[in-house]
N, C-alpha and C positions, 0 to 999 in steps of 0.2 A: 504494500500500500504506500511506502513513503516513496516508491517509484515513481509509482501512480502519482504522486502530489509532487512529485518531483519531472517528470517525465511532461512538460510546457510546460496550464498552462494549461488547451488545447488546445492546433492545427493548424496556423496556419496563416482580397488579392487580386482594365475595360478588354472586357475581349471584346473582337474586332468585327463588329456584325458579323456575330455567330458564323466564321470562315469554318468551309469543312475540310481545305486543304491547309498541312502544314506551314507556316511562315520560317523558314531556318535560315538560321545565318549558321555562319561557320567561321570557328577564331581560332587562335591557336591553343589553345584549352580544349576544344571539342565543338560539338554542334551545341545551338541555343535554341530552343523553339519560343519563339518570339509572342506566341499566341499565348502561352504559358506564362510568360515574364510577364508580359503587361500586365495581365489578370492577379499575378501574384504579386507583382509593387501595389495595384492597387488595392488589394487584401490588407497588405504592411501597413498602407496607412491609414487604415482606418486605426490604428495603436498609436499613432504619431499622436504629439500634443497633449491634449488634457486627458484624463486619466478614464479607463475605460472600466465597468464592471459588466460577465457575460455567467453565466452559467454553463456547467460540463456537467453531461449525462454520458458516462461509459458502460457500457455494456458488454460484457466479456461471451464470447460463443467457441464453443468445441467445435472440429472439424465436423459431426455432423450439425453446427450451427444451432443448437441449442443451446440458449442463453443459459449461462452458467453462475452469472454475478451482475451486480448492478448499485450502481456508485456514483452520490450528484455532489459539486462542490458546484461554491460559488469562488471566483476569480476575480480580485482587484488588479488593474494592473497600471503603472503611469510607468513608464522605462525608465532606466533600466527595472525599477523593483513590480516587486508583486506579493501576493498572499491568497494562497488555496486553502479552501476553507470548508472542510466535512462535518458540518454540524454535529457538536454531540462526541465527535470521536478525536480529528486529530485537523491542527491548521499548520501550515508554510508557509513563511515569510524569508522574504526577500529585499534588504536593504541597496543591494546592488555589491554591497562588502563582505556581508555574511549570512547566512542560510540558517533559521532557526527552524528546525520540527517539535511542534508540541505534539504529544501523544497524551490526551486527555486519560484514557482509562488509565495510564500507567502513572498521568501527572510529570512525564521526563520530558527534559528538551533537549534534544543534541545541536549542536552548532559546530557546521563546517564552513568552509569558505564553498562559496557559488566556483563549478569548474566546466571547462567546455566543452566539455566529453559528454557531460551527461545529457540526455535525449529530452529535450524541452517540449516533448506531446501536451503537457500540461500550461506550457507556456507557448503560445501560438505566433504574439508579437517576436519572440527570440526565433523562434522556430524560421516565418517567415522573413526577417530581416536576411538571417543568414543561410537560407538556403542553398544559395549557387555556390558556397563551401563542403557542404556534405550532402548533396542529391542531384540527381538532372530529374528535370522536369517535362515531362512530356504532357500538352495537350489532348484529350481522349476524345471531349464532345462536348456539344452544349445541348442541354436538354430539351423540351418543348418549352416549361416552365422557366426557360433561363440561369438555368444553373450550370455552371459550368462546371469538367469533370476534368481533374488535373491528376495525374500518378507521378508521385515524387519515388527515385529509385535511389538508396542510399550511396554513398560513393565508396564507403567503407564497410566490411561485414558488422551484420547487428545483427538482433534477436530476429528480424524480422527483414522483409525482400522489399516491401512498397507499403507507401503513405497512400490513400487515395484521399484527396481534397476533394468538396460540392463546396461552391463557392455561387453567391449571386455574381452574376456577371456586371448586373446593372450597377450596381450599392459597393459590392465588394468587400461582402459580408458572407466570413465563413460559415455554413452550415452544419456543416460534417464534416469529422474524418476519419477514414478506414485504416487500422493497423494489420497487416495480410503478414501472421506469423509463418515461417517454415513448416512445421508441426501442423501447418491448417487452418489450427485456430485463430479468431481474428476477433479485436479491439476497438470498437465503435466509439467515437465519441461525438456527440451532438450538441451544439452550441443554441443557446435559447437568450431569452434575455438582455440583450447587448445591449448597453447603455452608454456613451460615449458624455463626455464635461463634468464628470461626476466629481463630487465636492471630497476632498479627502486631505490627508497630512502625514507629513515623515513618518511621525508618530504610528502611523498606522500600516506599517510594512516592517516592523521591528517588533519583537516578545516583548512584552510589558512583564517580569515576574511577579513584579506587586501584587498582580489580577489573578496570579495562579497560588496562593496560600501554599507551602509545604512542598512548590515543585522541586525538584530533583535538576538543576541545570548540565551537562556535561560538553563538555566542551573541548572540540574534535581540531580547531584550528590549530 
């Protein structure tokens, strides 16, 4: 679970009157699909600026795709920090310096420093900023409904082969997105709620101890 809260963050961006032919350029890095880029810079900004709050609904399925688990947090985010928040069980915060997990049932909080390794599914703004370092992106389609359907292909081995992004094309507002494990199994997460100017403070991506009586701090930095 502290992946899970670690891991974005969810997903994740104008496609170009809904083109059904690829747009590529070619650099010396590799091919670009351009249809892909545009759509996903304007994804990224919807995270620029004032600070954003969205909701994540994951849902976990087995190879024969029966949902096996299911897990909603809410997500502050102004960049670089953030705070994933599982009501009742466990929140992440993120100062941009350092990484607190509170684990409510236990009352512990470990603090590590924030590293760039780790797979930012739960954080969508990081994800998306920096994608053209760890995935190529390939354009798939745009729907009836105007959603456009983007597969991010890791550059490096992970737990997992392909992201698939639903992205509004108009708005550029993440919908969904698919984690396609090796194993089969695959990792839904569904964005709801997105509210963008949201009024907030430092104060409020950093562990408060005071508010947690008797916690346990340990401290990994």
């Amino acid at each position: 679970m502290k992946r899970y809260l670690k891991a974005v963050a969810l997903a994740v961006m104008v496609a170009l009157a809904a083109p059904t032919m690829a747009q590529l350029t070619h650099t010396a890095h590799g091919t670009v699909d351009e249809n892909a880029k545009n759509i996903l810079k304007k994804a990224a900004n919807k995270f620029n600026g004032s600070a954003v709050s969205f909701d994540v609904t994951m849902i976990t399925r087995n190879e024969q795709k029966v949902e096996m688990g299911k897990v909603t947090a809410q997500i502050l985010y102004k960049s670089p920090k953030y705070r994933v928040t599982e009501k009742d069980k466990q929140t992440l915060y993120c100062d941009g310096t350092a990484i607190w997990h509170w684990n409510k049932g236990t009352n512990e909080v470990t603090v590590n420093k924030p590293s760039d390794s780790d797979d930012d599914l739960m954080n969508p703004a990081k994800l998306l900023a920096n994608y053209e370092k760890h995935y190529r992106a390939k354009y798939i389609r745009q729907e009836d409904n105007g959603t456009a359907v983007i597969d991010l292909t890791p550059l490096k081995a992970k737990s997992y082969h392909k992201l698939r992004l639903l992205i509004n094309a108009k708005t550029g507002t993440l919908i969904k997105m698919e984690v396609y494990q090796f194993s089969g199994a695959r990792i839904e997460y569904t964005v709801s709620a997105f509210k963008s100017g949201v009024a907030c403070t430092d104060a409020d991506f950093r562990f408060d101890a005071s508010k947690a009586p008797g916690v346990e701090v340990i401290d990994m930095r």
